[in-house]
N, CA and C of each residue as an Amber inpcrd file, in Angstrom:
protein
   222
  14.9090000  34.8830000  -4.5710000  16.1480000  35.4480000  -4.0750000
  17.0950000  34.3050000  -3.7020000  18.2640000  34.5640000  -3.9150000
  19.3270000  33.7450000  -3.8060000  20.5330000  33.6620000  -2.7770000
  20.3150000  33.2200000  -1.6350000  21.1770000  33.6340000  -0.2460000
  22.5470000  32.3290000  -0.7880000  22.9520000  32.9800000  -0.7130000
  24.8100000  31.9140000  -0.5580000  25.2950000  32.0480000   1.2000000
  26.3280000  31.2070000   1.3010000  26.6830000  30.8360000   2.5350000
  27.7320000  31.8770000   2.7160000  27.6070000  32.5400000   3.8490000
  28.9540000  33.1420000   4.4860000  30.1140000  32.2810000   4.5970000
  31.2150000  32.9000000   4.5140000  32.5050000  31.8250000   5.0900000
  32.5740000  31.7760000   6.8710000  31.5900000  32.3530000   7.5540000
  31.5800000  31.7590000   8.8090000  30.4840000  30.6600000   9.1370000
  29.9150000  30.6950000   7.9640000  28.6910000  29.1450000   7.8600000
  29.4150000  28.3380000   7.3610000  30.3280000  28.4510000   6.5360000
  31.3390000  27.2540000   6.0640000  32.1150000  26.8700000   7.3910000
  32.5290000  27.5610000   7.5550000  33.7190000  27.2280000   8.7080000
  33.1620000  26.4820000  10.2550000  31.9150000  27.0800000  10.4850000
  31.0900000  25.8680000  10.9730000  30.3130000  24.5120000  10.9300000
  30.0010000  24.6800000   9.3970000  29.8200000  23.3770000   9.0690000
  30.8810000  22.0950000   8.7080000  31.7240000  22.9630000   8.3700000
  32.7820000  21.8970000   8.3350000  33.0440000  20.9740000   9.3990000
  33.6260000  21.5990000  10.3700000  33.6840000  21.0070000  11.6980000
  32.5370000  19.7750000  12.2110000  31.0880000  20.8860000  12.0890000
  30.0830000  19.7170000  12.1090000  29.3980000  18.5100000  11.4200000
  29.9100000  18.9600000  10.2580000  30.2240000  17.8510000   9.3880000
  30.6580000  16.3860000   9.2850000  31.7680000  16.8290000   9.5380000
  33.3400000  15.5900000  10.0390000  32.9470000  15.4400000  11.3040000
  32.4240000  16.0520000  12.2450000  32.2630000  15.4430000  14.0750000
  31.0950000  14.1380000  13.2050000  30.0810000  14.8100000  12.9280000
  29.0000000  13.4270000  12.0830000  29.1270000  12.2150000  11.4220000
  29.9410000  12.8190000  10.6580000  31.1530000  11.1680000   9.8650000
  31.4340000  10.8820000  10.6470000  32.6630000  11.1840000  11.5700000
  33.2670000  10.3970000  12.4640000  32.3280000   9.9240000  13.7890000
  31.4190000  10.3950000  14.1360000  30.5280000   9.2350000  15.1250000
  29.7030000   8.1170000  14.3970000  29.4910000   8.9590000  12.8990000
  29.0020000   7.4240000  12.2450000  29.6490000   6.0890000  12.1950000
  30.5730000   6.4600000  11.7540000  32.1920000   5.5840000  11.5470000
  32.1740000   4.9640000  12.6900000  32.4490000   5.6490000  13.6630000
  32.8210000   5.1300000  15.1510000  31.4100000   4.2980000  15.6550000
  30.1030000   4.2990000  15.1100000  29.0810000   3.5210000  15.8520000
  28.7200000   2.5990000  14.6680000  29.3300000   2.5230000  13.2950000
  29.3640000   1.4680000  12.7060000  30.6400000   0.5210000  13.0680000
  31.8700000   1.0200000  13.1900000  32.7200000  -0.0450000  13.9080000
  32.3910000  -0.3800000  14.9470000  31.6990000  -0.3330000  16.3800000
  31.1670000  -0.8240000  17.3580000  30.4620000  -1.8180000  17.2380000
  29.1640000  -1.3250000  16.2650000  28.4530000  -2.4020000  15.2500000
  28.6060000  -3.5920000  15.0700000  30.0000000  -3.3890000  14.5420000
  30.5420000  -4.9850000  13.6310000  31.0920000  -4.9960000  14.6600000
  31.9150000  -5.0770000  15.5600000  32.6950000  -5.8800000  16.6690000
  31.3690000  -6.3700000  17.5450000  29.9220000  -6.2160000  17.4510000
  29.3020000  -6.3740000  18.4390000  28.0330000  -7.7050000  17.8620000
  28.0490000  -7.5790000  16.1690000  26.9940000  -8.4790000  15.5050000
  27.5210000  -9.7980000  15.6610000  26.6280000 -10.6070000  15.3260000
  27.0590000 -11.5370000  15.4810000  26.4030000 -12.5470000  14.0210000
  26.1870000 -13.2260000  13.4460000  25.7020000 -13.8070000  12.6410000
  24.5170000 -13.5070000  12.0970000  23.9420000 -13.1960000  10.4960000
  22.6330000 -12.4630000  10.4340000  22.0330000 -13.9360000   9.4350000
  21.4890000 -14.2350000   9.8460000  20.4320000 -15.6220000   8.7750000
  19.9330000 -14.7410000   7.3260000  19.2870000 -15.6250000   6.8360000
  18.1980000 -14.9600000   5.7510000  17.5160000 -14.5130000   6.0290000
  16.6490000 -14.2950000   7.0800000  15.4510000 -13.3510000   7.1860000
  16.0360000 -12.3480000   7.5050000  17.2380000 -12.1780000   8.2190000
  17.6450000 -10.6190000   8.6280000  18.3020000 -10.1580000   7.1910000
  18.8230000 -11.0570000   6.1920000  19.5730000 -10.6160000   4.9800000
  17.9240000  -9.7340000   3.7000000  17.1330000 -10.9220000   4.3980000
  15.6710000 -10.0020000   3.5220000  14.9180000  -8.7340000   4.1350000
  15.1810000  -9.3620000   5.0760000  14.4160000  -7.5140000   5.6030000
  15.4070000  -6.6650000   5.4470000  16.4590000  -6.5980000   5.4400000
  17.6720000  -5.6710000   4.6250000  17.0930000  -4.9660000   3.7440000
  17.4500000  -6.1340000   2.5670000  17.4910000  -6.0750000   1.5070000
  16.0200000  -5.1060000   1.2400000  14.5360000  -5.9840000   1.4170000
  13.3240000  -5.3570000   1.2690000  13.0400000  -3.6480000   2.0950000
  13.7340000  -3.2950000   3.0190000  13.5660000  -2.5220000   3.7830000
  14.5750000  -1.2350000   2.5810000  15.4270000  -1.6040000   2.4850000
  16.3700000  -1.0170000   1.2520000  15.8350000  -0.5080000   0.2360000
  15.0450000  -1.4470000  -0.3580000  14.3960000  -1.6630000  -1.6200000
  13.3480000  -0.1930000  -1.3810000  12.8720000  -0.3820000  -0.2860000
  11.5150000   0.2610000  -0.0910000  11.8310000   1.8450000   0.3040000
  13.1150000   2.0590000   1.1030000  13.1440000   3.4620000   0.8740000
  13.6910000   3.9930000  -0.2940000  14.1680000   2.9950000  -1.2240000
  14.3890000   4.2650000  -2.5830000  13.2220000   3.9000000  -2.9490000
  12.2680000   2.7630000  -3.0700000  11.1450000   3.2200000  -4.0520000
  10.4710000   4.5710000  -3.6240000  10.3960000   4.6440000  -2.1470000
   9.7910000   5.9140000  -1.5450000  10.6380000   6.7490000  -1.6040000
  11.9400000   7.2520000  -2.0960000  12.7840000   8.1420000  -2.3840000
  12.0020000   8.6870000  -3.6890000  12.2710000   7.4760000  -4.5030000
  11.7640000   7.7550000  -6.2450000  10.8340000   8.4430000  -6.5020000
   9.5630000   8.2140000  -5.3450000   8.2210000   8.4300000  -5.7770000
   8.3930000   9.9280000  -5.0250000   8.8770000  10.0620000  -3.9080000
   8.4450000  11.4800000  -3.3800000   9.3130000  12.7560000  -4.6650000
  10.5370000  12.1540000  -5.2210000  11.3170000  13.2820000  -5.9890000
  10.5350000  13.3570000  -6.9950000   9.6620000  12.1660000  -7.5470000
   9.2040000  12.4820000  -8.9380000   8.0620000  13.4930000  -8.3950000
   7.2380000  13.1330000  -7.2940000   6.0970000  14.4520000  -6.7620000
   6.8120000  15.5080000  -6.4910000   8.1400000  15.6560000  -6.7910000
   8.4980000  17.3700000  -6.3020000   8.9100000  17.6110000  -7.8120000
   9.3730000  17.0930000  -8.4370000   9.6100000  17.5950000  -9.8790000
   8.0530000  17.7600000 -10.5360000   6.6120000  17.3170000 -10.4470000
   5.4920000  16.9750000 -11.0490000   5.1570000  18.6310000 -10.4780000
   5.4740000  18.3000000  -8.9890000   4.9340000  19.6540000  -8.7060000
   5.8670000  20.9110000  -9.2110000   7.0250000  20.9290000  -9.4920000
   7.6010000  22.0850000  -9.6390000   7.3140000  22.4390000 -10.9750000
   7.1640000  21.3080000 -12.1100000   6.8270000  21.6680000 -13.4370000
   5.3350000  21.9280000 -13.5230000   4.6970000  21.9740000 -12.7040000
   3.3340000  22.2650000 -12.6830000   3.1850000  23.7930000 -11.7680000
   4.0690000  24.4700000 -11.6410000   4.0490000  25.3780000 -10.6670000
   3.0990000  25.5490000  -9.4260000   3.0540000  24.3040000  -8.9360000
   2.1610000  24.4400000  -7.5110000   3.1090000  25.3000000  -6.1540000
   3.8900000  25.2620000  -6.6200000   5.1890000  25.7570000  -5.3590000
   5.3270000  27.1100000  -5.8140000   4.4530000  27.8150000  -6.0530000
   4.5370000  29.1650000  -6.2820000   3.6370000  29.8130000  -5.6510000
């Protein structure tokens, strides 16, 4: 079965939406007025820490597509 959104679930999410962006926004500019110099080890654990949630992105979507073409989710 196929539920779609009311236009009073739209009209709330919107709002909550944009309040979310905009505190992101607002606690990443705080952020940068507050860092101060990052060396190489903070530029690699970035980078590796980065790396590592899409590989774990990659691997969990390919187990939901393995499973959906295998109909275990039924």
């Amino acid at each position: 079965m196929v539920r779609t959104m009311t236009r009073n679930t739209v009209l709330v999410l919107i709002p909550v939406v944009l309040f979310c962006v905009a505190a992101l926004g607002w606690a990443a500019y705080e952020l940068y007025l507050a860092s101060e110099y990052m060396g190489l080890h903070g530029w690699l654990a970035l980078g590796l820490g980065a790396l590592g949630v899409a590989l774990l992105t990659a691997g969990l979507m390919r187990l939901v597509f393995i499973s959906s073409r295998g109909g275990h989710d039924q």
